[in-house]
Structures are given as structure tokens and as C-alpha cells.
C-alpha positions in Angstrom: 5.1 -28.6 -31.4 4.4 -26.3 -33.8 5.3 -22.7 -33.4 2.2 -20.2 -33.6 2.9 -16.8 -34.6 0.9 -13.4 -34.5 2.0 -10.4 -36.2 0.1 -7.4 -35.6 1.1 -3.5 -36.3 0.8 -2.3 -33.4 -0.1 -3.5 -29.1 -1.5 -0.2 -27.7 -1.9 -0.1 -23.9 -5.6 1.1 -24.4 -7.0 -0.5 -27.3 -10.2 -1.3 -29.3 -11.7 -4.8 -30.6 -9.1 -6.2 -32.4 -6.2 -6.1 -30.2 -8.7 -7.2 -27.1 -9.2 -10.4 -29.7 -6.1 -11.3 -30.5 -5.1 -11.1 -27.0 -8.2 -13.0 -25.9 -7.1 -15.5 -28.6 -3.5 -15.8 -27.7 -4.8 -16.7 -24.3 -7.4 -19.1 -25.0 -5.1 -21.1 -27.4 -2.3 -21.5 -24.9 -4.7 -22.0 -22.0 -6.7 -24.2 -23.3 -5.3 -26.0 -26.5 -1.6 -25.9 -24.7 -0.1 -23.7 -27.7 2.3 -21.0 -27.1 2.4 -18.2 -29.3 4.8 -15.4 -30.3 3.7 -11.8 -31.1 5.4 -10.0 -33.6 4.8 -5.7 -33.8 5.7 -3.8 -36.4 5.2 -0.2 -35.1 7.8 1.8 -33.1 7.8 2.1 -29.4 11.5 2.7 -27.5 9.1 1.6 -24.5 7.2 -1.3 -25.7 8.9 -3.4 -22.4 6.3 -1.4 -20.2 3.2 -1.8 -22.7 4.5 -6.1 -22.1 4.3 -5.1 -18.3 0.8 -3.3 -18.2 -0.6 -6.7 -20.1 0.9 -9.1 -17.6 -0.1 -7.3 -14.9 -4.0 -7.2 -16.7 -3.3 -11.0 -16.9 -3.8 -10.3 -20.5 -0.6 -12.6 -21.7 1.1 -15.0 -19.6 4.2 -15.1 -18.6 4.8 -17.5 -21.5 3.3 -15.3 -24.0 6.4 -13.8 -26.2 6.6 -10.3 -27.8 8.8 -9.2 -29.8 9.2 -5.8 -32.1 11.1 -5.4 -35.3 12.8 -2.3 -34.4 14.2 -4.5 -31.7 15.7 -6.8 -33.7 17.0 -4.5 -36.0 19.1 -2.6 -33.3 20.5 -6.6 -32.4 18.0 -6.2 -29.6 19.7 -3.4 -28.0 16.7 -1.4 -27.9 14.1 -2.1 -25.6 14.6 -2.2 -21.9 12.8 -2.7 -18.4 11.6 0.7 -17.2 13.5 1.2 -13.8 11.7 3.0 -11.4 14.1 6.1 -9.2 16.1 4.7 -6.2 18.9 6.4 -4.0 22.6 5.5 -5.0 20.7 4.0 -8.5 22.2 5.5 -11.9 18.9 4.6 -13.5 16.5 6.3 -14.6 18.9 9.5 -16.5 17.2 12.2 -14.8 17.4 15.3 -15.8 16.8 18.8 -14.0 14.3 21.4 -15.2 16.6 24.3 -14.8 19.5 25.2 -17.6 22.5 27.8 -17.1 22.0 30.7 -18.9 18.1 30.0 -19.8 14.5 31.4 -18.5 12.4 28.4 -17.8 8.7 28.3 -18.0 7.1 25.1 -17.2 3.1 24.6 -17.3 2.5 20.7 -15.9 4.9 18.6 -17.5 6.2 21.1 -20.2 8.7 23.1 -19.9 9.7 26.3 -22.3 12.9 28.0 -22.5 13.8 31.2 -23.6 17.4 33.2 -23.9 17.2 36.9 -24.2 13.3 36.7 -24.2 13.3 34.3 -27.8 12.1 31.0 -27.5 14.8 28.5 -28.0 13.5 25.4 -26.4 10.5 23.1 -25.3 11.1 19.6 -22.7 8.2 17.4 -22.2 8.8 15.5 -19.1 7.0 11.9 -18.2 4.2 12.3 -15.6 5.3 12.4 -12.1 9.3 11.5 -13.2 11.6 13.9 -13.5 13.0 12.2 -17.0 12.9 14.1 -20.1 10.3 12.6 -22.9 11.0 14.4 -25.6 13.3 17.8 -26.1 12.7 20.1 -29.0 15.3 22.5 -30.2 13.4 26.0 -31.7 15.2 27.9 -34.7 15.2 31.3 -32.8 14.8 32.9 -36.5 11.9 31.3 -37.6 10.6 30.1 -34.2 9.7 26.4 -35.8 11.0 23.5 -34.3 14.4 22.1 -36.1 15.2 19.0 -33.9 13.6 16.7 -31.5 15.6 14.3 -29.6 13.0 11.5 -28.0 14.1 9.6 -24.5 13.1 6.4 -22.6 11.1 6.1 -19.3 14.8 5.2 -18.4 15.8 8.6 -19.8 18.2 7.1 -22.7 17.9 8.5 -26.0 16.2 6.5 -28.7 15.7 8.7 -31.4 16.4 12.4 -32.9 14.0 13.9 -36.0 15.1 16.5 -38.1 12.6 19.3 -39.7 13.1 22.1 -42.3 14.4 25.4 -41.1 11.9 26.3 -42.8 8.8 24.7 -43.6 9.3 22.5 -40.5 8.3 19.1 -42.5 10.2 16.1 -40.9 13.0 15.7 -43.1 14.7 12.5 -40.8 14.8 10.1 -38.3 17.8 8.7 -36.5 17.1 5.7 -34.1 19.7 4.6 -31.5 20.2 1.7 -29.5 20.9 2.0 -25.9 24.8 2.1 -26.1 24.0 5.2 -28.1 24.7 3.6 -31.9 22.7 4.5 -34.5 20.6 1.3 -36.6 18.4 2.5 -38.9 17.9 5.9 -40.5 14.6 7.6 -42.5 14.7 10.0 -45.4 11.4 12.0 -45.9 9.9 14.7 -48.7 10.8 17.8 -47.4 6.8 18.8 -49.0 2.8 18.6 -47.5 3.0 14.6 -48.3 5.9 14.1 -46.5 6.0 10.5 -48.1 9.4 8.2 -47.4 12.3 7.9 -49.6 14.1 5.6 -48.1 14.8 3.6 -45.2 18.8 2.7 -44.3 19.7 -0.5 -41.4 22.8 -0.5 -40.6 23.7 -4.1 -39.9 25.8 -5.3 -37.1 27.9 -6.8 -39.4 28.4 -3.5 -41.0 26.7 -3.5 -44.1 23.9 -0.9 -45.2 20.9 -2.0 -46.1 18.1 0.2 -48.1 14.8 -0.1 -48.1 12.4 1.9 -50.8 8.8 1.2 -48.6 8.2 0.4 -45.0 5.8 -2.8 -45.8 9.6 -4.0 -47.8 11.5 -3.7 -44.4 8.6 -5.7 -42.5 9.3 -8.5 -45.8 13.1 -8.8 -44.2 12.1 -9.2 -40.6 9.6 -12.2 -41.4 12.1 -13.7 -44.0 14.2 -13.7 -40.8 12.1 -14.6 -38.4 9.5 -16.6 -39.3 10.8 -20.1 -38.7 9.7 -22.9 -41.4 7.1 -24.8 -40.8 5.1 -22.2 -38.2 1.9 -21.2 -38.2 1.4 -17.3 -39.0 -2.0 -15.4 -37.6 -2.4 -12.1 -39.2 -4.7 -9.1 -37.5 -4.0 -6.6 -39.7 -4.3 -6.1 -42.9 -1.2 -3.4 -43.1 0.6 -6.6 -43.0 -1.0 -9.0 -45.3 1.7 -7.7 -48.0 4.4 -8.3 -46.3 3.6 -11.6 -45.3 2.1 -12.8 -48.5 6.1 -11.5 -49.7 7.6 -13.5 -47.2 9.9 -16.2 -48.7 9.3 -19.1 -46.1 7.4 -22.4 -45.7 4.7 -20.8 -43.5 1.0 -21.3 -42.8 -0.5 -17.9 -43.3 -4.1 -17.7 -41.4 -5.9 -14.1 -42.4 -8.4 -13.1 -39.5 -10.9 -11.2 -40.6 -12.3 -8.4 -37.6 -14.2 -6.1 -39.6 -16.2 -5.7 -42.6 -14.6 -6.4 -45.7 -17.0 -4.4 -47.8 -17.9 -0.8 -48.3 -20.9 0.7 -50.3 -21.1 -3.1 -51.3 -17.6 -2.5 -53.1 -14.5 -4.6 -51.5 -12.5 -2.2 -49.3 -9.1 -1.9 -50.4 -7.5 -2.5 -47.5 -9.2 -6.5 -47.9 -8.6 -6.6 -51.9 -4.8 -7.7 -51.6 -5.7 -10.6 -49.2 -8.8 -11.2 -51.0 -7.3 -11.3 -54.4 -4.2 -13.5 -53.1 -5.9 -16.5 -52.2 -3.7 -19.1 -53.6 -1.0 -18.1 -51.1 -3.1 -18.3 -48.0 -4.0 -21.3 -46.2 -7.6 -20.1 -44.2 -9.4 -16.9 -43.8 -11.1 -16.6 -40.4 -14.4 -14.6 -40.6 -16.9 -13.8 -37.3 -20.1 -14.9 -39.3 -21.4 -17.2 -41.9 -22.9 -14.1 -43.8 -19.5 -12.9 -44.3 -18.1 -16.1 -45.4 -21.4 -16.1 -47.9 -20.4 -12.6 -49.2 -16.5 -13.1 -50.0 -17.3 -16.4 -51.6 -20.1 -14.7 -53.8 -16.9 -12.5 -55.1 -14.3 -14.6 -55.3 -13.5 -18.0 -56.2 -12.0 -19.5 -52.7 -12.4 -22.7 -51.6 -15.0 -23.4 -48.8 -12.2 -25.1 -47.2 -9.8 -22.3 -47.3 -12.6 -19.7 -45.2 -13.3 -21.3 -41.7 -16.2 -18.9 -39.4 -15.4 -18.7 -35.5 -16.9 -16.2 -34.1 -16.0 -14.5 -31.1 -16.9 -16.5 -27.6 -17.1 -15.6 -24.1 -18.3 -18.0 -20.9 -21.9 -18.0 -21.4 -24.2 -17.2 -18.7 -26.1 -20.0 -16.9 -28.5 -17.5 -15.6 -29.9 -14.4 -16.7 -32.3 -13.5 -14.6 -32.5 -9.3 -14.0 -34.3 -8.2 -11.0 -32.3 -4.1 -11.3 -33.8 -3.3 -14.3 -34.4 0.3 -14.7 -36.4 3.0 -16.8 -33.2 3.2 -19.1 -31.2 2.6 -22.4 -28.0 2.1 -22.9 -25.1 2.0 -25.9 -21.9 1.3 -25.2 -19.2 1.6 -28.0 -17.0 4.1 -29.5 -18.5 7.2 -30.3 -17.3 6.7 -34.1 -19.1 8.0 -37.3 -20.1 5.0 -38.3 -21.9 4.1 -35.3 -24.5 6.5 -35.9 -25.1 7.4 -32.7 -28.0 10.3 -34.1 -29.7 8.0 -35.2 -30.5 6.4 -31.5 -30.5 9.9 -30.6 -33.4 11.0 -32.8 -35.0 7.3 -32.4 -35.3 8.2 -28.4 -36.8 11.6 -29.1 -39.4 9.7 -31.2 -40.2 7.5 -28.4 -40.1 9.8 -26.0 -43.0 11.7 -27.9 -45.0 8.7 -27.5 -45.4 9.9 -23.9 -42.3 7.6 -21.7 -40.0 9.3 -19.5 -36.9 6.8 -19.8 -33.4 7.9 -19.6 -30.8 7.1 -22.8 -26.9 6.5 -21.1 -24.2 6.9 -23.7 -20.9 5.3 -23.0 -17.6 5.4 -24.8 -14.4 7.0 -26.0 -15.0 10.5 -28.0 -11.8 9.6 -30.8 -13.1 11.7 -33.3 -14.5 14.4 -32.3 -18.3 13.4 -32.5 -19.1 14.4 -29.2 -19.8 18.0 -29.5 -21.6 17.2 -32.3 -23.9 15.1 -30.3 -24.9 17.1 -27.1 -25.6 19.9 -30.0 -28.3 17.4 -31.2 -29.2 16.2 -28.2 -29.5 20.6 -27.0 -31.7 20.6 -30.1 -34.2 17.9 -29.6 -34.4 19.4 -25.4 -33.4 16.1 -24.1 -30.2 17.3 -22.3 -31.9 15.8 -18.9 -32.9 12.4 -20.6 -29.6 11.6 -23.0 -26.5 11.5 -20.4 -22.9 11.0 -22.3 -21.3 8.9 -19.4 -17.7 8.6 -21.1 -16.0 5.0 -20.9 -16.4 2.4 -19.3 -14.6 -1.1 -18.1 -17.3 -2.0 -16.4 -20.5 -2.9 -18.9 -21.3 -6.0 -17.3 -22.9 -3.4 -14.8 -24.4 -1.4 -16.9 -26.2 -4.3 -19.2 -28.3 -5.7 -16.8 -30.3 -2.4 -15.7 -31.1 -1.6 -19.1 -34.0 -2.2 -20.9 -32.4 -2.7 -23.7 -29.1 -1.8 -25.9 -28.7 -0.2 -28.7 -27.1 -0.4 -31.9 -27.6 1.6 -35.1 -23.9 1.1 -36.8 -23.8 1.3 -40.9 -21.8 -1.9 -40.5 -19.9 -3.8 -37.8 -17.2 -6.8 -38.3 -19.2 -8.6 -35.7 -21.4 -6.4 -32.9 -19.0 -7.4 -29.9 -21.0 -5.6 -27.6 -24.2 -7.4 -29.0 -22.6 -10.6 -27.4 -21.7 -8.9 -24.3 -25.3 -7.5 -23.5 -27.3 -10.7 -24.5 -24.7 -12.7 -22.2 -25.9 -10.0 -19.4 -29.4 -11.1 -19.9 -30.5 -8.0 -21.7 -31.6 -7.8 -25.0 -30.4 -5.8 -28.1 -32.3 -3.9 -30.5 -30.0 -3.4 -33.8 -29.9 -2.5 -37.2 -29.8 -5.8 -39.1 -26.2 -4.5 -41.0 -23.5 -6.6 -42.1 -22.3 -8.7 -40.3 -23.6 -9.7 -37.0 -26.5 -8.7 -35.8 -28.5 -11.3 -37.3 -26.3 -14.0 -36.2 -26.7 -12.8 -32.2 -30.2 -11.7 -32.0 -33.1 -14.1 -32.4 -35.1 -11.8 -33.8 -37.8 -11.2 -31.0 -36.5 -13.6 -28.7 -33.3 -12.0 -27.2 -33.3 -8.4 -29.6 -35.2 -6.7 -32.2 -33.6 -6.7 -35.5 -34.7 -3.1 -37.5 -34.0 -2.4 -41.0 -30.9 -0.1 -41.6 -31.5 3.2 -41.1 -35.4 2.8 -40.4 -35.0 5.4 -37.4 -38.7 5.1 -37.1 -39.1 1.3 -36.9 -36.2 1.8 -34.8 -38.2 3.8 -31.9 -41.1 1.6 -32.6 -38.8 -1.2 -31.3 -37.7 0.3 -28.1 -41.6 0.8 -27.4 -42.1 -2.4 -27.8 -39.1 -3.8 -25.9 -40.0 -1.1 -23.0 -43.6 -2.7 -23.0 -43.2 -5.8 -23.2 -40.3 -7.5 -21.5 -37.8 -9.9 -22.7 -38.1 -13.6 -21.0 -34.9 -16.0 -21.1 -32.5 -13.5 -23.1 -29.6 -16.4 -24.1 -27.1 -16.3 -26.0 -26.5 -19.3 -28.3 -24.2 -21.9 -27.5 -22.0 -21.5 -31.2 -20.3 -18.5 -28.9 -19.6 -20.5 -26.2 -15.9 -21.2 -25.2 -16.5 -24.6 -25.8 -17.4 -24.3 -29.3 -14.2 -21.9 -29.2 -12.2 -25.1 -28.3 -13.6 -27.5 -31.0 -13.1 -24.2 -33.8 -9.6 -23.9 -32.6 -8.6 -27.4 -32.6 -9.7 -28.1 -35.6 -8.1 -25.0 -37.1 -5.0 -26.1 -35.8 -4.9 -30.0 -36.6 -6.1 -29.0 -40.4 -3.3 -26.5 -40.9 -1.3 -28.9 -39.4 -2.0 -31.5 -41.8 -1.7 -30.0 -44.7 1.7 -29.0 -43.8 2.4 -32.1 -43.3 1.2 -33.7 -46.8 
């Protein structure tokens, strides 16, 4: 069988779209198409063993599914270990008392500060609810700036120590250790405001030094060693697309595409590498046929080479709403380009037209937007109509007693949440931005497409869907997990073959 990789940067516990995707993927492929896969992260985490643990538990991998990080490897897998959880008579976890001889503690939660003769001299940061160090920080009592911090496991092990600047307290290094206490790799930084690497050293287990220049140069070396011939390679991020257009083996390199590829009708960099490097991949996997329309408009790709599957989901056989309530909803991150105002000021217009509904905002505040937004919301005197309701897990509850959702983004990769709401029955008034929107709503039939940035057509829309009410809100069957299947599949048995020949 053939072996199916995934490289990704980075498998945060909490995590937006793209990891949820390439996790739903992993899933689907060895659920249903019998195929295996490996993940492959490139970012550092002393504890990713736990993050592997939280996703089994979520049933989001499968006791099959294998991880596996480069720092990892590079330590000869010496790194990472299960997180042990206190027990009498048990060595592990390395716990480690709050109190030191000779030093006033002050601790505030899980922080602790210390001071000698009334000078601060050093700062712990404990794990929640374990009495194991996370991180220690050593203060210069002259200049009061931190000088060293030495960095522990759930399991209380040390994994890494950075230095700083007496100084100017810039990170100067970092020293990583593998649980017998050896040091494997070593950073150099610019002691100045960039703080850009010099160079990375690996100490080999066979003794040698090895130096890299760049960080995307070390994650060249781990695929060249890695990456069997003849595997399949699926690539979520496009921090990687260097390195593994740079890798030396007989691999079949599958870009997925999760987001927009263009901004201000220019390509983004972060898609011109991949873009531009066609000959050396064998597909690009977009969410929508508009997409796949734009990138071959702008570069000469085979229609072979760019295959569209779109995210799926089990499709509702009913959609029937009998809860529905005087409301609107959104539900995303509260992100700039979102546009969240807009709705904002859309709902005031509507509201002028002499309705009394209620406008529920849901979702993560990453970057700060949400001040920003009761302050316009404090403005227009809606703060008893606009409720922020924070996150949620749950918005197959919150869907089906809407009137409608709501999306006003300057661009999406595919409108997730789009899918999501028309599955729940309830319709979706949107923007009509690239790319998605105009894939998922059937314009009048299960949504109202608006055109971007018409805030006014935009209320006009929520009149209309508050007046006159959705019938039969589907969503069409080219999201359905059994289209999933035949996309996949064929994928697969094309990649396959050309390998092959």
C-alpha cells in the first residue's frame, strides 16, 4: 500500500479551519478509503505526546493515525514523552517545591516571584493544578531583565534553556535537550529588534555537527530523511511548500489549497512559490471551481494537475425547523477580515426599518476586535439587541433557531460555516466574495448572495429573509461524504498511476 503523508507546521490543541480539515481528512481517508496516514510537524512542542492524547480522546485521529515531530527525530527520538500523572512511591512527574532557602517567595496563581534582599532575582511559572515547574526565569538583579529561561515538561524534565542580553534582553540562544539531559540542536540569534537567526547547529548521534543557515533548510533534511520513495505527500501549509518542493525524493507532492490565494486581486506571497513551481507538483487541491478558474487564468497549469473537493460533511435528510426565533446569528472568528461592522451596521439599518430581532455574535476575540465592536455596537444603542456570546462547540444549536446567518468577510478560502448552517436547515445571507459563497448558496433558494460591501443591500436581505421564510434550505449533494469518497479515490488511484508510469 502506498504510504500517505501530511506535513503540517504546527497541531494546536485548539485550532481553526485548517487543522480541523486535515484532521477531518486524515480520518475520512483511513476510515473510509482504508489509507493510513502519517503526520509530520514541524514546530516545537517538548509536549506534543499530550496534544496526540487530547486528539484521541476527541476521536479526532485513530489509534492508527501516526504523528511524528522533527525535533523528535532530531534528539534520536529522545524527546517527547507520555505525560505521567502524580502517584505515591512514583519518581515521575519532577516536582518541584515553591519555597527556596535563602529567598522571599511571592506567588500570584501559578506564578511565583522571588526576591533576595528585596531585588527581584527570579520568576517560576508552574503548570495548572501540578506542582511542576513550566518554565523558570533567572532576572539580572542589575538590570532587572530576564537573562535565562530554562523551559520543563508536564513530566518536569528540562527541554530547553534560552539565553537574552544582559542588556537589551533580545534572545541571543536556544539550547534543546533530550530527556537524558544531552543537548541536540542549538540556535544562534541577532542580538538586535529583528532578532532574525544565524544559524541552526544538530548535533548528530553519530557525532557530527551539522549547520543549518534557515529553518525551512533544516525542515529540507528531515523530509530527505523521512519521506520514503514512492509516498504520497499532502501539504497544509504553505510555510512548507519550500521545503518540500527542496526535497530530493521520488515523492508525490499534493498542495491543498484552504484559503484564498489572492489578495487585492494580486497573488499572495505566501501562494506564489507553490504557484510558480508547478512542474514539481503533482495536483493542487482547491475548495471551489471559482478558484481553480482564477489560478488557471494566471498561470499556465494543467487542468489535470488542479483537482476541486470541497469540504463535505453528512448531509441532512431533514431540515425541518420548528425553534426558530426572532434572531441572527454569526459564528466565526472575530478576525478583521470578517468584517463583523459591517453586519453590525447592516442590523442597525434593519432595525430602523421598525423589527425588534436580536443579533448573537459567536467566536474567539484573537485579535483584539472585540472592544472595538461593543464600542460600535455602544454607538449605534444596540447594546440590548447585539449580544457577543464568545465561542462556541456547539453551532449545530445555535443554526437552527436563527433566521438566518451571516457573513460579510472580504474573502474566505471556502465559508465553512456556510456549509454548516445550510446543513442545519437555516439559510445564509453572504457577501458573494471569493471563494465560496456562491458555490453553497443558491441564491434565493437556501441564502441571499449580496454584493461585497453593499451594507445596505445587505440589511435589505435580512428583511427579506426575516419576512419571508426559507422552504427546503439543502445543501447540495457535491458536499456530501459520498462525493468525498469518489473525490478521494480518484485522487488517490490518479497519483497512484502516474507513479507508476
Amino acid at each position: 500500500m502506498t504510504m500517505l503523508y501530511t506535513i503540517t507546521s504546527t497541531l494546536p490543541p485548539t485550532h481553526g479551519g485548517r487543522t480541523k480539515s486535515l484532521l477531518h481528512r486524515i480520518q475520512f481517508l483511513e476510515t473510509q478509503l482504508g489509507q493510513t496516514s502519517t503526520i509530520l510537524t514541524t514546530n516545537y512542542n517538548a509536549n506534543y505526546k499530550n496534544v496526540y492524547r487530547i486528539f484521541r480522546n476527541k476521536k479526532l485521529i485513530t489509534d492508527n493515525t501516526v504523528i511524528e515531530n522533527i525535533y523528535d527525530w532530531l534528539a534520536n527520538y529522545k524527546l517527547l514523552e507520555e505525560p505521567v500523572e502524580p502517584k505515591l512511591f512514583r519518581k515521575l512527574p519532577i516536582q518541584t517545591k515553591v519555597k527556596i532557602r535563602g529567598l522571599e517567595a511571592v506567588q500570584e496563581g501559578d506564578s511565583v516571584k522571588y526576591y533576595k534582599d528585596q531585588t527581584y532575582v527570579l520568576f517560576r511559572r508552574y503548570y495548572t493544578e501540578r506542582q511542576v515547574v513550566k518554565f523558570e526565569d533567572t532576572i539580572n538583579p542589575n538590570t532587572q531583565k530576564i537573562a535565562k529561561r530554562k523551559s520543563f515538561t508536564l513530566n518536569g524534565r528540562l527541554h530547553k534553556i534560552d539565553y537574552f542580553d544582559d542588556v537589551t534582553a533580545i534572545k541571543t540562544s536556544e539550547e534543546y535537550y533530550d530527556k537524558k539531559g544531552n543537548m541536540y540542536l542549538k540556535k544562534h540569534f541577532m542580538n538586535d529588534q529583528k532578532n532574525q537567526l544565524i544559524d541552526i547547529q544538530h548535533f548528530t548521534k553519530q557525532g557530527e555537527t551539522r549547520i543549518f543557515k534557515k529553518e525551512k533548510a533544516l525542515f529540507t533534511y528531515y523530509y530527505n530523511h523521512v519521506l520514503a520513495d514512492g509516498s504520497i505527500v499532502f501539504n497544509d501549509a504553505r510555510l512548507l511548500d519550500r521545503p518540500l518542493i527542496e526535497c530530493e525524493n521520488n515523492i508525490k507532492r499534493i498542495l491543498m489549497f484552504h484559503s484564498n490565494h489572492l489578495q487585492d486581486h494580486n497573488v499572495r506571497h505566501s501562494y506564489k512559490l507553490a504557484l510558480d513551481n508547478h512542474e514539481k507538483i503533482d495536483k493542487y487541491v482547491v475548495l471551489t471551481d471559482y478558484q481553480k478558474r482564477d489560478i488557471q487564468s494566471q498561470f499556465d497549469i494543467d487542468d489535470n494537475k488542479i483537482e476541486v473537493i470541497p469540504h463535505f460533511l453528512d448531509i441532512a435528510q431533514s431540515n425541518h425547523r420548528n425553534a426558530v426565533e426572532d434572531q441572527f446569528c454569526f459564528i466565526g472568528r472575530l478576525a478583521s477580515e470578517k468584517q463583523i461592522d459591517h453586519i453590525i451596521k447592516a442590523f442597525d439599518m434593519y432595525l430602523k426599518k421598525g423589527y425588534s430581532s436580536k443579533l448573537l455574535v459567536y467566536g474567539d476575540d484573537k485579535e483584539g476586535n472585540l472592544n472595538k465592536l461593543k464600542q460600535l455596537v455602544r454607538t449605534l444603542q444596540l447594546e440590548d439587541k447585539v449580544i457577543f456570546k464568545g465561542h462556541t462547540n456547539t453551532p449545530k444549536e445555535v443554526f437552527p433557531k436563527a433566521i438566518a446567518s451571516l457573513l460579510t468577510s472580504r474573502y474566505e478560502g471556502f465559508g465553512l460555516s456556510i456549509m454548516e448552517s445550510i446543513n442545519c436547515g437555516c439559510p445564509v445571507i453572504s457577501y458573494n466574495v471569493r471563494y465560496g459563497p456562491s458555490e453553497l448558496i443558491r441564491n434565493h433558494e437556501n441564502g441571499i448572495l449580496v454584493e461585497k460591501d453593499d451594507i445596505e443591500g445587505f440589511a435589505n436581505a435580512m428583511e427579506m429573509a426575516r419576512n419571508i421564510p426559507f422552504k427546503d434550505v439543502k445543501l447540495s449533494e457535491k458536499f456530501s461524504v459520498e462525493q468525498a469518497f469518489i473525490n478521494y479515490q480518484s485522487l488517490i488511484n490518479d497519483v497512484t498511476h502516474t507513479m507508476n508510469n
